[in-house]
N, C-alpha and C positions, 0 to 999 in steps of 0.2 A: 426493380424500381429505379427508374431515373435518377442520376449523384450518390446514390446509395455507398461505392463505395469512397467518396473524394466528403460526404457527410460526415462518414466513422471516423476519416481521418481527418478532419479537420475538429472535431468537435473533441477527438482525443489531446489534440493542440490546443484549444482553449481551454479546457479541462486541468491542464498543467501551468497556464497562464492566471487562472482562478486560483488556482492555490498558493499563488506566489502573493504574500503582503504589500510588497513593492517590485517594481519591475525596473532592471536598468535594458542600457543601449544594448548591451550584449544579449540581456534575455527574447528582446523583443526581435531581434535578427536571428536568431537561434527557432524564435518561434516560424518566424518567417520562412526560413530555407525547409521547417515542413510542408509551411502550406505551399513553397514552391513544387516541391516533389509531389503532392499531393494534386495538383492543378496539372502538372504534365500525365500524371499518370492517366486523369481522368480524360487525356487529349485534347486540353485547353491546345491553342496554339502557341507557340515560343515568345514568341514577341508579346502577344496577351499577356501571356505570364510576367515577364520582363516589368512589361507598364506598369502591371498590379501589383505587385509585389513593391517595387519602390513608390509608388503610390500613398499605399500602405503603410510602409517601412517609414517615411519622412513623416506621415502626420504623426503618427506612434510614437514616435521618439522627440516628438512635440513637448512643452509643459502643458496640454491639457491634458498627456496622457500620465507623463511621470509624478504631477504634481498630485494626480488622483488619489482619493479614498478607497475607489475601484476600479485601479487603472486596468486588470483582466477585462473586466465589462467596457471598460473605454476602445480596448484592442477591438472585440467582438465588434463594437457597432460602430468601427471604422470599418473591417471590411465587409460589415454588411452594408453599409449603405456605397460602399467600392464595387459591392456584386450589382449591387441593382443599377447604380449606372454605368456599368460594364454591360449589361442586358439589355439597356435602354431608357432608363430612367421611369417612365411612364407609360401603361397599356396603350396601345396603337390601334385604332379602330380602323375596319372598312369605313371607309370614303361612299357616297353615293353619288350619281350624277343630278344637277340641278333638271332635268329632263330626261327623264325616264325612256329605253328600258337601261339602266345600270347594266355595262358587259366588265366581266372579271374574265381575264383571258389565262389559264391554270396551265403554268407550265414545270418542267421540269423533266429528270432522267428516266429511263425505263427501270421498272420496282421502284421508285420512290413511293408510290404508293396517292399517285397523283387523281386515277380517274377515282376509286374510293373516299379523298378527301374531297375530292368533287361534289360526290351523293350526299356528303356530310355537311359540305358547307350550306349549300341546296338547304341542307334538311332546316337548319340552323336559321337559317334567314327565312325561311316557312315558317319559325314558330317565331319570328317578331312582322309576322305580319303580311311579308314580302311576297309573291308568288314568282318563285325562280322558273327558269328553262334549261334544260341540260345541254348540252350542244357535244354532237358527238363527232369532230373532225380528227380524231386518229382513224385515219385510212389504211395504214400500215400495217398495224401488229395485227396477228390475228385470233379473232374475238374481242378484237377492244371494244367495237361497236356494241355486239352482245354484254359483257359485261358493263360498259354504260346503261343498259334498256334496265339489267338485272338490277343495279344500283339503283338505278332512276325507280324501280319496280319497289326497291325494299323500302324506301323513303316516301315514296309517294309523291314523287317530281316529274313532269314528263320530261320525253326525250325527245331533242330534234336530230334526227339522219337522212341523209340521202344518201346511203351506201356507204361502199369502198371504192367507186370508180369517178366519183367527183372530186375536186381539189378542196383544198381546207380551206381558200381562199373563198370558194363558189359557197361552202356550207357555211361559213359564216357569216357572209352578205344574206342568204334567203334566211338564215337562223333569224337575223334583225328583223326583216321585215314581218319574219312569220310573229315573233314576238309582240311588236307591233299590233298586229291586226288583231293578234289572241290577250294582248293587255298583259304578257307577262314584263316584270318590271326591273326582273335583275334575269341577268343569262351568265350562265358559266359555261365557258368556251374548255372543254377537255382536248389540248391539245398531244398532238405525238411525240412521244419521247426516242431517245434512243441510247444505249448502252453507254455512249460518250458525247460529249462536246463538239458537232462537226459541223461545216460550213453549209452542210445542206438543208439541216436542220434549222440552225439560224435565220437561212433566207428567209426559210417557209413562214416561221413563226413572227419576223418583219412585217413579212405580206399582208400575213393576218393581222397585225397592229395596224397597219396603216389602214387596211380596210374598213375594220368596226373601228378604231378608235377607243379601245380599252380604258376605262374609268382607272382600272388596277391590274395590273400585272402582279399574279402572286404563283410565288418559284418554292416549289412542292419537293421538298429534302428530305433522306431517310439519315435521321440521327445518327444511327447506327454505323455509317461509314464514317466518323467523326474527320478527320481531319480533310479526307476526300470531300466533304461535304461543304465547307470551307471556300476548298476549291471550285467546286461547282458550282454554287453562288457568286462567285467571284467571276469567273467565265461569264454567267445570265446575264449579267447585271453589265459588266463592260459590252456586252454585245448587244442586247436587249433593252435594258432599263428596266428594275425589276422596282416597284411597288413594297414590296412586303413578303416573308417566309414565311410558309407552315413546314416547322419541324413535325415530321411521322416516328410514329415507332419509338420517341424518345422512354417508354416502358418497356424498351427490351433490350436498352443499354444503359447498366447500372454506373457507367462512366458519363455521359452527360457533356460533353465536351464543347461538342458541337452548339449546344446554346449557350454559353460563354463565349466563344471566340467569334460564329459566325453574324449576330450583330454588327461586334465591333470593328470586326476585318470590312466590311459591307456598308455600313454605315447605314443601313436599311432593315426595318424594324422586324421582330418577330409576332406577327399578328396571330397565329391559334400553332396550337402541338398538340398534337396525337399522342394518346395515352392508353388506347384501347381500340377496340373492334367496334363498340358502338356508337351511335349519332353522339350520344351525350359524351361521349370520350376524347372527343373534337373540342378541346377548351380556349379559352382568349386566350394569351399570356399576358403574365400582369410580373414583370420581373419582382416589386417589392414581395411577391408571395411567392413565388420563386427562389428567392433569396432566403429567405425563412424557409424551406423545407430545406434547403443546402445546410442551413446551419443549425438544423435539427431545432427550430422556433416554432416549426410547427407551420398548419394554413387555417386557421378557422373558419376565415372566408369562405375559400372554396367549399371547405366539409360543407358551412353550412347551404350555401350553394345546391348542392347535390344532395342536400336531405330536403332541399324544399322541391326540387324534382320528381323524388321519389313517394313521399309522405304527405296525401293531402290535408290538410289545414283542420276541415272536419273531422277526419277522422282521429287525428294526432290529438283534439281536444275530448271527440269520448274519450279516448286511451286514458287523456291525463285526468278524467271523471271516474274512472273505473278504479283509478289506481288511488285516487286519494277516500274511494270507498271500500278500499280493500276487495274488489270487486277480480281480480288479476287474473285470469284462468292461462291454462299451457296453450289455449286455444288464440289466446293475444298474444303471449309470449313469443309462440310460433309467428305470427303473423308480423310481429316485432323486426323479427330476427330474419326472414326473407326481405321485408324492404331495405335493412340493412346490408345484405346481399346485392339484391339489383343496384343499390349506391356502387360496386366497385368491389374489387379483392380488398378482403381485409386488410394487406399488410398494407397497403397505400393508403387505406380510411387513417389506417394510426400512423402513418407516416405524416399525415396532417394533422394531429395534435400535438400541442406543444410540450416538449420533452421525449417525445415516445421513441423519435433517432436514438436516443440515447441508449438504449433498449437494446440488450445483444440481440438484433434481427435474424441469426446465425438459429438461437434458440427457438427464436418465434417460426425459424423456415422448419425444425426439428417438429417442432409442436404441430407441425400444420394445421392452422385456425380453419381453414376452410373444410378439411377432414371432418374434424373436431364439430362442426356447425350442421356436416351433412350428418353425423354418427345421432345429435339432438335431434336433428327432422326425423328421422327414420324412429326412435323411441317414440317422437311425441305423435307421429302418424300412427302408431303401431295401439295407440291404446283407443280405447271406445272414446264417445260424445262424452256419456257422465264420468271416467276418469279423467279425462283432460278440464272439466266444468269442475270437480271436486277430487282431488288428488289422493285425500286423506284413507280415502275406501282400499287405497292399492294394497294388499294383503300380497304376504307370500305367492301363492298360486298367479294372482293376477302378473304381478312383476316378474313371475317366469314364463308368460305368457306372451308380455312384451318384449322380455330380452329375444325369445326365440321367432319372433315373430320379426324384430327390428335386425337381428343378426347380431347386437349387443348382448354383454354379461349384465347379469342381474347386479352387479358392481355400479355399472354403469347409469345402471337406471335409477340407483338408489341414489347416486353423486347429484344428480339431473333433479330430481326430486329435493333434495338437500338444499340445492343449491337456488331453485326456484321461492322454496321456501323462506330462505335465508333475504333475498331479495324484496319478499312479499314483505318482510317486517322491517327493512333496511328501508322501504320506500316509507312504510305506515311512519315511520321515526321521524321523516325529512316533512313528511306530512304534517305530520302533529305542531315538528318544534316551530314550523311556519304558518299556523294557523291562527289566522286573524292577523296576517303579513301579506297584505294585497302583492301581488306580483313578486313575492321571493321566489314560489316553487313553480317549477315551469316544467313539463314534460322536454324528454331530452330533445328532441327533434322537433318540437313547435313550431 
């Protein structure tokens, strides 16, 4: 998970900050030289760190903070609000053009993971309405065209090519026209990348600027090289003029560096990060909720976000009619616990509730929740219709029927059963004590 580990250690730093009655000049510089170590570790840049940190240090040492009742919480939410405009202060939207069709020209290194966030961006602007074009002028590598068509295929975006032996130059002049004629209204231009920085490259991608005249220039970086990444925005952007980043991949580097420093090196906004493999894993960046999962605050937003994706409206309001009839069967439960799934890997669901950073993550990787979730599917698949509609019939014989049938211990199946039940009387409670309270009890995902 993304800042995972620059999280544990910062949030151990306020931790010992909270426990202090009063804070002097010493303690709050004492606290500081963690979160400096902590910011390098996680490959913030030098100089980033340097700003931040006296930043930091000088309002801290302030009377708003020493004269506090709670000068720990005064610390905390100087450098949270230090993180968020360090990131940019406020989400950064796509631009469109006053005269349609909108070109985004996608550039960036080879592996950034550019023509992928292509299909996604595509996909994204499809579902506000837009009807994108894909445009396929990497002529170089080989299969990038095909791997454009297959994106373009998994999304449901078409593709414009004319091969490998026309210029990028040629394919994006007839991309426009063709867009044009066919009424598509935004075009994403997948341009060639290459392993480095070179002058040939540069031209090419000039060329194609001046041609279409790009709305946005957005430079497609894999987190994961953290401070390389840095650099390579810095390169785009003096030779090119770049619009806006999407950080990729920043879920497969638990250090996070790269969106702290590459903002504010750049001075050019981070518009979506990659957090996964699919279309919805492609998110804005909104540094204020960014900054709260760094400081283990939690993101509610988002969570709730991605329950309203997942969980349609009608169906989340039977649920919450089933449940306040005691109505609850393993066959909703199940059905529960899968759309909880397609939201996301667990640890990240509770990495956006507030406090759950705090949480030895070390223990939850041990527990593995996701194991744990398929070991329940497999029990609750494993029993008939009328077990799962009424649980109480389960006798001996049946629940050795299931464990052998799920590959689970009859332990198992007993804990599952326990534990369902235990739930069933935990909701009737929340039910009751709120009844005749218009709108206190709300299904969780509503």
């Amino acid at each position: 998970m993304a800042f995972e580990n620059l999280s544990n250690k910062l949030q151990e730093v306020f931790k010992q900050l909270r426990g202090k009655g009063k804070l002097t000049e010493a303690d709050v510089k004492a606290a500081m030289r963690e979160v400096k170590i902590a910011l390098l570790e996680a490959d913030v840049n030098f100089k980033i760190v340097k700003r931040f940190i006296n930043n930091v240090t000088e309002r801290a040492i302030g009377s708003e903070v020493m004269e506090s009742l709670t000068p720990g919480q005064q610390v905390i939410k100087i450098v949270n609000e230090e993180l968020i405009e360090l990131m940019g202060s406020t989400q950064s939207k796509l631009t469109f053009a006053n005269h349609p069709p909108t070109v985004y020209m996608m550039v960036g290194l080879q592996g950034a993971g550019k023509t992928t966030t292509s299909g996604k961006l595509a996909g994204l602007l499809r579902k506000q309405g837009k009807k994108p074009l894909l445009v396929a002028c990497d002529v170089y590598r080989p299969a990038a065209i095909k791997q454009l068509q297959v994106v373009g295929k998994t999304y449901d975006i078409p593709v414009f090519e004319m091969g490998d032996k026309v210029s990028p130059v040629e394919i994006s002049k007839k991309a426009l026209e063709y867009a044009e004629q066919n009424r598509n209204d935004v075009i994403l231009i997948d341009t060639a990348g290459r392993l480095h920085i070179n002058e040939e490259l540069m031209d090419e991608l000039k060329d194609i600027k001046d041609a279409v005249k790009p709305q946005e220039i957005l430079l497609v970086v894999d987190a994961m090289t953290g401070q390389d990444a840095v650099t390579v925005a810095e390169g785009f952007d003096g030779q090119l003029g770049i619009d806006g980043i999407i950080l990729t991949k920043l879920d497969g580097d638990a250090r996070g560096g790269a969106a702290l420093s590459v903002r504010s090196v750049t001075n050019k906004p981070i518009k979506y990060i990659g957090m996964g493999e699919k279309l919805e894993d492609l998110e804005p960046f909104y540094p204020d909720r960014m900054a709260s999962r760094i400081l283990g605050m939690g993101d509610v937003l988002s969570l709730i976000e991605k329950a309203q994706q997942n969980i349609d409206a009608k169906e989340a309001a039977e649920m919450e009619k089933k449940l306040r009839e005691n109505d609850f069967t393993l066959d909703d439960f199940l059905s529960q616990m899968q759309k909880i799934r397609q939201m996301g890997p667990l640890k990240d669901l509770l990495g956006m509730m507030p406090g759950m950073n705090a949480i030895n993550m070390d223990a939850l990787n041990k527990v593995d929740a996701e194991k744990e979730m398929g070991h329940v599917e497999a029990i609750i698949q494993s029993m008939t219709k009328e077990e799962r509609t009424n649980p109480s019939i389960l006798n001996g014989p049946r629940k050795k029927r299931i464990a052998m049938g799920s590959g689970r211990s009859i332990a198992e199946v007993n804990r599952l059963i326990k534990q369902f039940e235990e739930m069933k009387k935990m909701i009737k409670q929340v039910s009751s004590m709120t009844k005749g309270k218009k709108g206190k009890f709300k299904f969780p995902f509503r």
